[in-house]
Backbone as a printed PyTorch tensor [residue, N CA C, xyz], in Angstrom:
tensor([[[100.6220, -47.9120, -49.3860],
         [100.7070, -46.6540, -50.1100],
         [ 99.4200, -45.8690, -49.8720]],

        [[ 99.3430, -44.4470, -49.4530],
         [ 98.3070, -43.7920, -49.5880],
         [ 97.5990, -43.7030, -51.0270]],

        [[ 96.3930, -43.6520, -50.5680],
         [ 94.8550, -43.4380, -52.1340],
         [ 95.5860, -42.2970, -52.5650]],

        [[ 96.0990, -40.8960, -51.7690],
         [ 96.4120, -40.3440, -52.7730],
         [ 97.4820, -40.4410, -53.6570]],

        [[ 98.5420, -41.0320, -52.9890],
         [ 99.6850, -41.4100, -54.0700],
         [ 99.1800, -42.3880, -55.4480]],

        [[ 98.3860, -43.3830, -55.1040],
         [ 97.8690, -44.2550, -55.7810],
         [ 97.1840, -43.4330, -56.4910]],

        [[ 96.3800, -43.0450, -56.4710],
         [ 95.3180, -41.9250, -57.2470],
         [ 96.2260, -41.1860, -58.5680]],

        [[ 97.3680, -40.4400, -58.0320],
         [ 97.7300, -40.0160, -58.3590],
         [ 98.7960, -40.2510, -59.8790]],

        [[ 99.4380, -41.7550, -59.0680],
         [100.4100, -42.3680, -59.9900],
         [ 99.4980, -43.3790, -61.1920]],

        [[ 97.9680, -43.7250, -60.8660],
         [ 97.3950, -44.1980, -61.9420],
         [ 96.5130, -43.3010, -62.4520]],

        [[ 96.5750, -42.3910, -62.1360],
         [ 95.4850, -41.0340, -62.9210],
         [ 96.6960, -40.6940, -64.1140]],

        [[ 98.3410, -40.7410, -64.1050],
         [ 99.3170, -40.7020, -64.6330],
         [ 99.6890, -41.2810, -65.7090]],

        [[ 99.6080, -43.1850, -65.4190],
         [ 99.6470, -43.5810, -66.5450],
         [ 98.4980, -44.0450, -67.4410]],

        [[ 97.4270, -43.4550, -66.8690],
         [ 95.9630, -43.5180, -67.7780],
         [ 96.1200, -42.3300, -68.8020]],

        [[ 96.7120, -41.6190, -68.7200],
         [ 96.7890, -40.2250, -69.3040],
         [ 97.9150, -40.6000, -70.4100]],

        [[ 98.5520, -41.2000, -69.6930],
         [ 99.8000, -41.6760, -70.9920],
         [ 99.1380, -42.6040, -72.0090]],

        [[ 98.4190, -43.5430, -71.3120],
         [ 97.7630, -44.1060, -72.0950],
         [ 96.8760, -44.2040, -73.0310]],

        [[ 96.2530, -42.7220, -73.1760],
         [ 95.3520, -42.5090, -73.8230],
         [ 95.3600, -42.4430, -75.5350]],

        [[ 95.8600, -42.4710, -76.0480],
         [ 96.3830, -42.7350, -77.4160],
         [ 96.9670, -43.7920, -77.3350]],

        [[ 96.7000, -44.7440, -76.6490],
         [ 96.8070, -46.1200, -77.0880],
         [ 95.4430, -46.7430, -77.3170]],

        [[ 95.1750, -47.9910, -77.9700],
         [ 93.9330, -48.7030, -78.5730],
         [ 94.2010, -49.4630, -77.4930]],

        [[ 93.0780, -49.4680, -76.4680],
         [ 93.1670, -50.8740, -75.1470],
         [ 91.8690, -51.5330, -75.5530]],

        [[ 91.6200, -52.2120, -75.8890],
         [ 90.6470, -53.2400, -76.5350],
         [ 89.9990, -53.6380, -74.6250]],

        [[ 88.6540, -53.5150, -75.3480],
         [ 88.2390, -53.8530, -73.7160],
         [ 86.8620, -54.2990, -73.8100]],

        [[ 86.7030, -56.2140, -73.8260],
         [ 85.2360, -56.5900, -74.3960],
         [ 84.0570, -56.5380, -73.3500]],

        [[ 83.1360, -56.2880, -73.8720],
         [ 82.3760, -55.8580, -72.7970],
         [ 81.3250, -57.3190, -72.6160]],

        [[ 81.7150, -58.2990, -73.3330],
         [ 81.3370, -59.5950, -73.9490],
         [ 80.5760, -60.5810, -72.3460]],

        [[ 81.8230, -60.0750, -71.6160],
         [ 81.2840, -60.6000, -70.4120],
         [ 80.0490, -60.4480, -69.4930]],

        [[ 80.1780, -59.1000, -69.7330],
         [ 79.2800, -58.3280, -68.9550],
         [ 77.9890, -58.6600, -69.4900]],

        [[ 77.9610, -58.6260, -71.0030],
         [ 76.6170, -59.1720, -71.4830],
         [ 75.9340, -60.6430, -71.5910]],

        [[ 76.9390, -61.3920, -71.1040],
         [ 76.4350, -62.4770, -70.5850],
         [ 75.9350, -62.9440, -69.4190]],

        [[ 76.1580, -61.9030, -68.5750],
         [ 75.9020, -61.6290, -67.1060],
         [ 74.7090, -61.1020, -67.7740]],

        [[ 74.2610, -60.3210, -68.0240],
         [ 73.2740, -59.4630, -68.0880],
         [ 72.1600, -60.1760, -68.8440]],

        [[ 72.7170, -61.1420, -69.8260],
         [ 72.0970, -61.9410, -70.5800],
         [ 71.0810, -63.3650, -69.5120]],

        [[ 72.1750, -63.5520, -68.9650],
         [ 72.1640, -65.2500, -67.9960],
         [ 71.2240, -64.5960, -67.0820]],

        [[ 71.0560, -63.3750, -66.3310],
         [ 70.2280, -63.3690, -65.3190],
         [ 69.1690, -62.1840, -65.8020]],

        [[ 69.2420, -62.0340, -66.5870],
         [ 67.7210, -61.1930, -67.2220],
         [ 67.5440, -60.1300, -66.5480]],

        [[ 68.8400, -59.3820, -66.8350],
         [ 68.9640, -58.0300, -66.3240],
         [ 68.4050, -57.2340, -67.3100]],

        [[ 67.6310, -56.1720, -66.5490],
         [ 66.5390, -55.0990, -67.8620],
         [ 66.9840, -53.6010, -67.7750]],

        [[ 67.6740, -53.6530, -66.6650],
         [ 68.0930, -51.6620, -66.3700],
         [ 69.1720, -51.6470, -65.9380]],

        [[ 69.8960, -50.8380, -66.3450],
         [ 71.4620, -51.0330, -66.5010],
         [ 71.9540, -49.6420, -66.1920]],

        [[ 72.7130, -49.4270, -65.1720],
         [ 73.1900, -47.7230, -64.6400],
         [ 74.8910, -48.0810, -65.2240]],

        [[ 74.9340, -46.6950, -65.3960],
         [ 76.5200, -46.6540, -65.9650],
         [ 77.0890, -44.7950, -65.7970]],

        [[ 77.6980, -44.6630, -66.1900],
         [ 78.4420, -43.9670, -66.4040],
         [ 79.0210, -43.0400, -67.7840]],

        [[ 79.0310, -41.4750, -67.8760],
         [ 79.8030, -41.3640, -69.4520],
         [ 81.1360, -41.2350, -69.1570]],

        [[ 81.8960, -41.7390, -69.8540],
         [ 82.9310, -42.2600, -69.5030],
         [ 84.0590, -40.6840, -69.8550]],

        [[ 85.0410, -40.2890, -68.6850],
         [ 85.7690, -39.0660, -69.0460],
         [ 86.8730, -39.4330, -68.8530]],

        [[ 87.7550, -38.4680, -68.7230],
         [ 89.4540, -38.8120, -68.2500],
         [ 89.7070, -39.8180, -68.6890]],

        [[ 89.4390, -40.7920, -69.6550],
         [ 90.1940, -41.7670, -70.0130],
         [ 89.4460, -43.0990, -69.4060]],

        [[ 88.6180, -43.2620, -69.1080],
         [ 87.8750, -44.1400, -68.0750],
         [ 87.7620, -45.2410, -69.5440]],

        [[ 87.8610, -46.3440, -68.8510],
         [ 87.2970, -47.3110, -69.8190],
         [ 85.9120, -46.7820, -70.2830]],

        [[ 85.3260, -46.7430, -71.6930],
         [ 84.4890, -46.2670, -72.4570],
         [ 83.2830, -47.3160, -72.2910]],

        [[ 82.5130, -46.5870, -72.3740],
         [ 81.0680, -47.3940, -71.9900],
         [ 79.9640, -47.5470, -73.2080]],

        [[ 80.3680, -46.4050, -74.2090],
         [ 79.4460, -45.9500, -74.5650],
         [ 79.3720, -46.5290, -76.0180]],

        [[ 79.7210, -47.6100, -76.5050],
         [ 79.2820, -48.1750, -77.7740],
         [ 78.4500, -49.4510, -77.1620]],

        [[ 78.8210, -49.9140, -75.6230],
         [ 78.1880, -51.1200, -75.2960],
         [ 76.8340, -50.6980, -74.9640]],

        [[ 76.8690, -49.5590, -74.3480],
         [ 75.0880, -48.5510, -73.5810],
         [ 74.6000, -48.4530, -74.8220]],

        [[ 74.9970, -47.8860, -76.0530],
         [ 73.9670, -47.6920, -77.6340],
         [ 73.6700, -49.6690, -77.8040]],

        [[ 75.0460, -50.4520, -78.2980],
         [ 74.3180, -51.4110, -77.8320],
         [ 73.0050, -51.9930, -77.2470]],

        [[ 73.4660, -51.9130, -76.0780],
         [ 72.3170, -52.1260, -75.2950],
         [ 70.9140, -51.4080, -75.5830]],

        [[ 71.0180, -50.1060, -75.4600],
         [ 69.8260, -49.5540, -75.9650],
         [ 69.3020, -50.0160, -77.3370]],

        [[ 69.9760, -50.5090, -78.0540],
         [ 69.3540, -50.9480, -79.4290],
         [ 68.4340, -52.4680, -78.9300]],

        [[ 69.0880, -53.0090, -78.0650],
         [ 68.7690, -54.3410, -78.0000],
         [ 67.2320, -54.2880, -76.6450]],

        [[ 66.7670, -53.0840, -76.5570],
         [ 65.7640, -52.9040, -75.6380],
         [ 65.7790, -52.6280, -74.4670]],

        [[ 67.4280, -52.8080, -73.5250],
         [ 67.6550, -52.1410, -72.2350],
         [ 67.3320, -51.2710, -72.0050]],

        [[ 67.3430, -51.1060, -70.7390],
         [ 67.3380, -49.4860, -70.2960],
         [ 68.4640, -49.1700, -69.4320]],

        [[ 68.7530, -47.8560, -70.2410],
         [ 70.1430, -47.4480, -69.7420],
         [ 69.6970, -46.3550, -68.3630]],

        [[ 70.7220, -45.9010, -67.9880],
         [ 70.2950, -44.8170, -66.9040],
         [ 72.2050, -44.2420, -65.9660]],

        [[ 71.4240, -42.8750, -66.2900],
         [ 72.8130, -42.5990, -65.9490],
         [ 72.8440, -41.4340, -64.4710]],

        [[ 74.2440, -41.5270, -63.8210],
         [ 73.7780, -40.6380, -62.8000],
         [ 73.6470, -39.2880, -62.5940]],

        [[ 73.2480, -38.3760, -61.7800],
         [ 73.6310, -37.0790, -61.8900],
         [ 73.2050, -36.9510, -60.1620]],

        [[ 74.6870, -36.0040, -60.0010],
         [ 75.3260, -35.6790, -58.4650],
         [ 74.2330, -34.6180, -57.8680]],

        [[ 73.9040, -35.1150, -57.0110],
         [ 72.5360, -33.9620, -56.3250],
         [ 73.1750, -33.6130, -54.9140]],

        [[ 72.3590, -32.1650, -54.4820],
         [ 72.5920, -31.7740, -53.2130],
         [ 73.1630, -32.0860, -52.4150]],

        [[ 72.9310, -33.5480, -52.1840],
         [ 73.9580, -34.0340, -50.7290],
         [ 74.7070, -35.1470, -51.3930]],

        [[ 75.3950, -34.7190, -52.2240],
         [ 76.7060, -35.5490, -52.5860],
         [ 76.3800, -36.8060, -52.5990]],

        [[ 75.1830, -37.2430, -53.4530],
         [ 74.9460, -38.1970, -53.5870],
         [ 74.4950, -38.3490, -55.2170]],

        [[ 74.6060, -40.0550, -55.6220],
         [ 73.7260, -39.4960, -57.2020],
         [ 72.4220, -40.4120, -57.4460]],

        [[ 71.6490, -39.4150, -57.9230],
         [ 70.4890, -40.2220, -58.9860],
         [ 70.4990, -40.4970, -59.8860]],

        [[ 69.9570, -41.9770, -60.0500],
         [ 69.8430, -41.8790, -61.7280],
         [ 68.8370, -41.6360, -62.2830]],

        [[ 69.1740, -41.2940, -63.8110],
         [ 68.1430, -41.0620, -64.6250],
         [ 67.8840, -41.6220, -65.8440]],

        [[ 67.0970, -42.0330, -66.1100],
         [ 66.8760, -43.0190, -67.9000],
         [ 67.4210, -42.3030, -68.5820]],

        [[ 68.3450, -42.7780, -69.4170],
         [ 68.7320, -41.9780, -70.7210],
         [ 68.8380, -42.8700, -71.7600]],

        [[ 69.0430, -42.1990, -73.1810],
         [ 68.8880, -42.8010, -74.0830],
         [ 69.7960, -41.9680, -75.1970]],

        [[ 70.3570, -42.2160, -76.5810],
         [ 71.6080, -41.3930, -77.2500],
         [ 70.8810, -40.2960, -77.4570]],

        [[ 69.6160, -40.4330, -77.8120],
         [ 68.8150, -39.2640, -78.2920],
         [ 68.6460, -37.7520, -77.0680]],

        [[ 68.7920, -38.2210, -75.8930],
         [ 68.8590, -37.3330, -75.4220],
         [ 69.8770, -36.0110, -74.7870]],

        [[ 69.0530, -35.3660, -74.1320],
         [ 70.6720, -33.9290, -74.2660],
         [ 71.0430, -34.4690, -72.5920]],

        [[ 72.5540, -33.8590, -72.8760],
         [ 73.3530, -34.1850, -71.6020],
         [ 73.8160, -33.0540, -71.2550]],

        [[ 74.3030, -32.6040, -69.7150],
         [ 74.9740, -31.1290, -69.5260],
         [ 75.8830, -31.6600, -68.8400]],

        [[ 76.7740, -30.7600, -69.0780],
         [ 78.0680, -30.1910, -68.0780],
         [ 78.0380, -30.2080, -66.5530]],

        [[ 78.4580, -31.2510, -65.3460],
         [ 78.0990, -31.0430, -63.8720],
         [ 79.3650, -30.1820, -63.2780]],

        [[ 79.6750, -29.5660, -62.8150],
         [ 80.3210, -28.8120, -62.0590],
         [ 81.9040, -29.4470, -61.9550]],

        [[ 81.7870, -31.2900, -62.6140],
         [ 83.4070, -31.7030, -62.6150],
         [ 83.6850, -31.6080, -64.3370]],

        [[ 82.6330, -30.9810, -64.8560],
         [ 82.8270, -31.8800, -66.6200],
         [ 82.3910, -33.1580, -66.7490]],

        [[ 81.8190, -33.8200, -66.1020],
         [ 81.1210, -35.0580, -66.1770],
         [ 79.7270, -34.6290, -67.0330]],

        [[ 79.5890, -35.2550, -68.1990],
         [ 78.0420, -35.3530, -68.5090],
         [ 77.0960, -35.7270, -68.0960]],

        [[ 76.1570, -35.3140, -67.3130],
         [ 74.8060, -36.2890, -66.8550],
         [ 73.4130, -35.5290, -67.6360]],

        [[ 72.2510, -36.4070, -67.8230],
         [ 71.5350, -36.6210, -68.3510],
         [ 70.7730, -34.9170, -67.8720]],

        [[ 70.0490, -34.0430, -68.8280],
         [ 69.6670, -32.7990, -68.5190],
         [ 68.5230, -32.7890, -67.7670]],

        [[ 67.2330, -33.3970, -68.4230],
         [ 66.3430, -33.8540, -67.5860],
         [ 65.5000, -35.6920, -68.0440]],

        [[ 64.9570, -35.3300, -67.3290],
         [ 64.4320, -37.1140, -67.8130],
         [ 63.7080, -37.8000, -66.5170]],

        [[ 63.0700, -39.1600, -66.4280],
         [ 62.5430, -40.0690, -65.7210],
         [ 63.6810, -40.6170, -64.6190]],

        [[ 63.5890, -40.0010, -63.1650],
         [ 64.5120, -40.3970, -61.9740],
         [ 64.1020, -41.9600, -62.1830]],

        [[ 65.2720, -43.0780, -61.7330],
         [ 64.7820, -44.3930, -61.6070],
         [ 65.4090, -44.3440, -60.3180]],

        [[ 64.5710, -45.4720, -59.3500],
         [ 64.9400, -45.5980, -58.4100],
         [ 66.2330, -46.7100, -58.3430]],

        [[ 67.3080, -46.5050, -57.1850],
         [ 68.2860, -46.9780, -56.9250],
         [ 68.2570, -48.7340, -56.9640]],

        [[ 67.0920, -48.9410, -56.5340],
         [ 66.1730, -50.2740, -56.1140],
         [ 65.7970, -50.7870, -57.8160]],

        [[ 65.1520, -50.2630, -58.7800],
         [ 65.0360, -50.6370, -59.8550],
         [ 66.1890, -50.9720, -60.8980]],

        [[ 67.4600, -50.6870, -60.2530],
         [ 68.2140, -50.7440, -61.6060],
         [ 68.8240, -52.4340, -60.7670]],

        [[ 69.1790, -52.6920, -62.0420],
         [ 69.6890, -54.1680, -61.9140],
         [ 70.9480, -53.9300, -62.2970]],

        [[ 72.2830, -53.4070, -62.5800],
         [ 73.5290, -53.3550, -62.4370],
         [ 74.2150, -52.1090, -62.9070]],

        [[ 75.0140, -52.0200, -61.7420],
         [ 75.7260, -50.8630, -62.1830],
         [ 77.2230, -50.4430, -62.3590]],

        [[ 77.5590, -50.1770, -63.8440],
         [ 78.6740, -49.9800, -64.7020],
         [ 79.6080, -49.2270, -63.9730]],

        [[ 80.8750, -49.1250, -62.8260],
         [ 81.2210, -48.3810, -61.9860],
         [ 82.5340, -48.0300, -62.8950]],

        [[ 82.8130, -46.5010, -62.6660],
         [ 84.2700, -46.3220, -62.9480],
         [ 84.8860, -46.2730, -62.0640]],

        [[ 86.1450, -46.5210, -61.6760],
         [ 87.3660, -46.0570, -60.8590],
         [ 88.7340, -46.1870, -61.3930]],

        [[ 89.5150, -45.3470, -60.4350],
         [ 90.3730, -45.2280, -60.7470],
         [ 91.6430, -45.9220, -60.4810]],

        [[ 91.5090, -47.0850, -59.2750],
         [ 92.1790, -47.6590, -59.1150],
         [ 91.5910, -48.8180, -58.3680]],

        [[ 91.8520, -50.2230, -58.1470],
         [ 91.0440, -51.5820, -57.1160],
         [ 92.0070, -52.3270, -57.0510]],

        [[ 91.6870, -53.1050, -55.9570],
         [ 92.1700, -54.6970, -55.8230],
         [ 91.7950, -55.8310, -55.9930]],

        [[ 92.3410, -56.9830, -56.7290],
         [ 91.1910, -57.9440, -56.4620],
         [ 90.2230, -58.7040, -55.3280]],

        [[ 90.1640, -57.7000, -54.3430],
         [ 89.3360, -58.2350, -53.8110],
         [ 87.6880, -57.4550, -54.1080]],

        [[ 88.1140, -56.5740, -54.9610],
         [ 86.9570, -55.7000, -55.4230],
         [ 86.7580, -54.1880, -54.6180]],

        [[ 87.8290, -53.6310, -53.6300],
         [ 87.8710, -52.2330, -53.9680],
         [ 88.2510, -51.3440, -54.3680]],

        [[ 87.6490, -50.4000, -54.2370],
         [ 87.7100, -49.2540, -55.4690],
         [ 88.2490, -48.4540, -54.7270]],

        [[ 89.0620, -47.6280, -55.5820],
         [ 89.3060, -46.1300, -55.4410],
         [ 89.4080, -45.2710, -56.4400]],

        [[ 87.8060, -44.1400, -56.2030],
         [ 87.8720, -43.3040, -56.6310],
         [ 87.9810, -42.3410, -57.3660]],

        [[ 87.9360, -40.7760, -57.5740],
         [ 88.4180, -39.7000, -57.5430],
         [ 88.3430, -38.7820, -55.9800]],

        [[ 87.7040, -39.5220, -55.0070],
         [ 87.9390, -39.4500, -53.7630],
         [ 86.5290, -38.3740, -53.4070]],

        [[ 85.7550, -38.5700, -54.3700],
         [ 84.1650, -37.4720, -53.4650],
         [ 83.8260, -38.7200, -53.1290]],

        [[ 83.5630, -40.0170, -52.8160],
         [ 82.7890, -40.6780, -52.0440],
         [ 81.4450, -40.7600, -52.9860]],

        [[ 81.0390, -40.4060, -54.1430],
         [ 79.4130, -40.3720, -54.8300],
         [ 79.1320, -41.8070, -54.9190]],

        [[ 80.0740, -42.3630, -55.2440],
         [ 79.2800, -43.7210, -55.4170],
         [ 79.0020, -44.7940, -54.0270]],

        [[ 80.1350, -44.5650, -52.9360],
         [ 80.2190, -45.1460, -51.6690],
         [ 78.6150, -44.6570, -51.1980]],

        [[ 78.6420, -43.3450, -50.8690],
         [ 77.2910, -42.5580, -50.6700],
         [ 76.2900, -43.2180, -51.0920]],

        [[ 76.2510, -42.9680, -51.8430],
         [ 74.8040, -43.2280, -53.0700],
         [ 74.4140, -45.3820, -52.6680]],

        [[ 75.3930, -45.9420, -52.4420],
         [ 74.6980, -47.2220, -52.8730],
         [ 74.9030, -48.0760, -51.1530]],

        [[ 75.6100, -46.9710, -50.2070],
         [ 75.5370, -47.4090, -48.9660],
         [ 74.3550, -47.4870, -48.3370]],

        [[ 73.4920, -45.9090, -48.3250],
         [ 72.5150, -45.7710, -48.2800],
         [ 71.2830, -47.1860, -48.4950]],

        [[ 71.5570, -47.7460, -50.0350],
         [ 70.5210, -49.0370, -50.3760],
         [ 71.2910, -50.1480, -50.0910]],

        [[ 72.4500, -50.6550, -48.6090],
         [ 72.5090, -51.3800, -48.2890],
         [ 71.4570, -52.4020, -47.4350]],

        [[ 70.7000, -52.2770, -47.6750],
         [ 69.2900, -52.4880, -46.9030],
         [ 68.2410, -52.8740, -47.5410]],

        [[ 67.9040, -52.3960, -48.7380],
         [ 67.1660, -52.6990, -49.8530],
         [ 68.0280, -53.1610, -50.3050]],

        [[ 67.0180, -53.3750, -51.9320],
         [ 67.8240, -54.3250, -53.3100],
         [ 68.5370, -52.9950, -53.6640]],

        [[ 69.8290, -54.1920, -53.6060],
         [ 71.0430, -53.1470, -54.3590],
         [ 71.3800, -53.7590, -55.9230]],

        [[ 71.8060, -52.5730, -56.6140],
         [ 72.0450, -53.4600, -57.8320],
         [ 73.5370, -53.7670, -58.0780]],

        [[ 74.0630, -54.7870, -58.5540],
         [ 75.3010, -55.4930, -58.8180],
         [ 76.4110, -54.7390, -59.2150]],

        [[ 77.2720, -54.4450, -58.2530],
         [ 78.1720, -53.6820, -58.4580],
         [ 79.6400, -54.0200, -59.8490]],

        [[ 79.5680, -53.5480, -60.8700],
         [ 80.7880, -54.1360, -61.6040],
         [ 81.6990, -52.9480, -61.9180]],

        [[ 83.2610, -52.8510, -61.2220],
         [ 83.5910, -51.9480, -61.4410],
         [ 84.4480, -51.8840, -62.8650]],

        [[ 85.0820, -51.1250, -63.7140],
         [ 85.3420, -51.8320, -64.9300],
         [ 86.9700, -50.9420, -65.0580]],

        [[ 87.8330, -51.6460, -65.0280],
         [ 89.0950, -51.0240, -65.1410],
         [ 89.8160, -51.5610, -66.0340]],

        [[ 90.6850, -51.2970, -66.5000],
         [ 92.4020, -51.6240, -67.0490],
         [ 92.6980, -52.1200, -66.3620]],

        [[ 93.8330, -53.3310, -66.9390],
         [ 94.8020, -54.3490, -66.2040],
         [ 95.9010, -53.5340, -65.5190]],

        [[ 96.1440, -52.2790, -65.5660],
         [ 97.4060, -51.6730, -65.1220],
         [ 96.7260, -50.6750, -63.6680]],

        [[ 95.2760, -50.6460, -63.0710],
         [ 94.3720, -50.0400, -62.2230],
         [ 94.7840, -50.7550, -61.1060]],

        [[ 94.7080, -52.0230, -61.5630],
         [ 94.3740, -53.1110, -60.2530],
         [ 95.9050, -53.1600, -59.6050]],

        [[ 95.8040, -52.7800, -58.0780],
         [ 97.0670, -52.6930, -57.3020],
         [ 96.8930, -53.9080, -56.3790]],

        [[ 97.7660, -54.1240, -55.7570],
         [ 97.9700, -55.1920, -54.6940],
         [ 96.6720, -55.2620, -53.9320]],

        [[ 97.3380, -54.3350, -52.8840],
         [ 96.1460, -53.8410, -52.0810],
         [ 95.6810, -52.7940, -51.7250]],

        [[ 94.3920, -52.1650, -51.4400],
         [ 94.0720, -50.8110, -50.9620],
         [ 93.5660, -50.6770, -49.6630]],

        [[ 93.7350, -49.0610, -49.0580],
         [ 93.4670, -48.9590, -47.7920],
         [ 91.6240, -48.9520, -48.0020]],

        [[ 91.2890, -49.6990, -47.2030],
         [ 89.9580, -49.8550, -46.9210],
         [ 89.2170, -49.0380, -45.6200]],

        [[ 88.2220, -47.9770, -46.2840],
         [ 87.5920, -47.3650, -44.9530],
         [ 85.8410, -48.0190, -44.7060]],

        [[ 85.6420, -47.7930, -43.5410],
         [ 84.0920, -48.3850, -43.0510],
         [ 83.1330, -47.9910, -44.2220]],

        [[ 83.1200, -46.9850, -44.6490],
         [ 82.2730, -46.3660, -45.6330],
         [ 82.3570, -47.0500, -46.9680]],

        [[ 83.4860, -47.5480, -47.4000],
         [ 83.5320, -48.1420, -48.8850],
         [ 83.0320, -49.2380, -49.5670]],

        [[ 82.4100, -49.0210, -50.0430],
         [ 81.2040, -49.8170, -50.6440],
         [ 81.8280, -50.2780, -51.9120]],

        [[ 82.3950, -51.6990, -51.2170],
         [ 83.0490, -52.6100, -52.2010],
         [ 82.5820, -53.0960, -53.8830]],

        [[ 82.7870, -53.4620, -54.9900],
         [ 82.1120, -54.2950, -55.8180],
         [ 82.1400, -55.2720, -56.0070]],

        [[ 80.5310, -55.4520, -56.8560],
         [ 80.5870, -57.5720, -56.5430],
         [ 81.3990, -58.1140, -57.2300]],

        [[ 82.1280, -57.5360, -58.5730],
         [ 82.7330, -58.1130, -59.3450],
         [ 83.5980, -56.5970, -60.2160]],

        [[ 84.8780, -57.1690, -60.4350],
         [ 85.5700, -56.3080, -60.9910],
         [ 86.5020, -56.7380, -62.2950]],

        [[ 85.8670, -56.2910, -63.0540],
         [ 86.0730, -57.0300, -65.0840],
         [ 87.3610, -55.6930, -65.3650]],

        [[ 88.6540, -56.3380, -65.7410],
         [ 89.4640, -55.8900, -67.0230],
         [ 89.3550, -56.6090, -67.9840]],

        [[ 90.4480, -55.8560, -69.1960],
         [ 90.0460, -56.7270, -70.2110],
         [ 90.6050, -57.8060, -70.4030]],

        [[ 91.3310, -58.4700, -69.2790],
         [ 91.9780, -59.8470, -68.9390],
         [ 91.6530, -60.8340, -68.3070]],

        [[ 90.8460, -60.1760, -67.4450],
         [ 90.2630, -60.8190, -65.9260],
         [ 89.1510, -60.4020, -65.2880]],

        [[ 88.7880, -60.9810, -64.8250],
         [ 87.3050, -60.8640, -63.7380],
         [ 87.6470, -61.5250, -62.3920]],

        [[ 87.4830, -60.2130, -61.0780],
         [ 87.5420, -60.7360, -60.1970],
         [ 86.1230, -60.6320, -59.2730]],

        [[ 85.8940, -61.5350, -58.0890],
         [ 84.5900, -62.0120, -57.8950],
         [ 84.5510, -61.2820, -56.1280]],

        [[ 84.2130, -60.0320, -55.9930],
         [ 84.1900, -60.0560, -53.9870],
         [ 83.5170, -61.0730, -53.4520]],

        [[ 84.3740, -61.1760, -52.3670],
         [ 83.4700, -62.3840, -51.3790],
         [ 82.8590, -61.9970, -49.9770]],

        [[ 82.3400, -60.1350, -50.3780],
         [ 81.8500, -59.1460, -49.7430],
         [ 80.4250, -59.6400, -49.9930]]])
């Protein structure tokens, strides 16, 4: 099946879904984060229905992390930036919130990062909204320390299989709220 049909038919029933309560523990993730003494944590504000991030990031920030979120620059790529609840967020050109101004962290400093998409396989790829920001952004630090890719979906995201291009920058691990699958990328 083409990404865009796929794209399309689960951008569909995420939307239906949205007035439903999908319970989605983030329990795992913090044991990961716990077990290997992870300190900086990139994520995402969560829109369109995206699995929600944002009671586990206050979380976290209560518990001394550091959060950091991205914002899409010039060449279609993103930086992150430290954020924290206290601070102001703007409007990017999709309706995505990113952080207004603040402390750039480097790509290399963050120790895992909270991925949305819109659709994967278990073998851990992703698809999308189809700009490529995150493929971009963490292909680039294939070379350096990259930080741990976890993409975080609904049990109804994950398809058989997806078309895979040279550019796609798989994740190490991909958590619903049923399952965890492990790339062997």
């Amino acid at each position: 099946m083409l990404k865009s049909t796929i794209r399309k038919k689960i951008l569909k029933i995420r939307g239906r879904k949205k007035n439903q309560n999908i319970n989605f523990s983030f329990f795992k993730i913090f044991k990961i984060i716990k077990k290997n003494n992870l300190k900086t944590i990139g994520s995402y504000y969560p829109v369109n229905f995206e699995v929600d991030t944002l009671n586990f990031l206050n979380e976290l920030e209560n518990k001394g992390y550091k959060i950091s979120l991205p914002v899409i620059n010039k060449n279609k790529q993103m930086d992150f930036y430290l954020w924290t609840f206290r601070d102001l967020l703007k409007l990017n050109n999709f309706g995505i919130p990113e952080p207004e101004k603040g402390i750039e962290i480097e790509i290399s400093q963050i120790d895992i990062v909270l991925v949305p998409l819109v659709a994967a396989d278990s073998e851990g790829n992703r698809l999308g909204h189809g700009g490529g920001y995150y493929d971009k952004t963490f292909a680039i630090e294939r070379n350096s320390k990259r930080p741990l890719l976890v993409g975080l979906a609904h049990d109804f995201q994950i398809v058989e299989k997806l078309e895979v291009n040279s550019w796609d920058v798989p994740m190490d691990l991909l958590i619903t709220q049923s399952r965890v699958f492990l790339s062997e990328n």
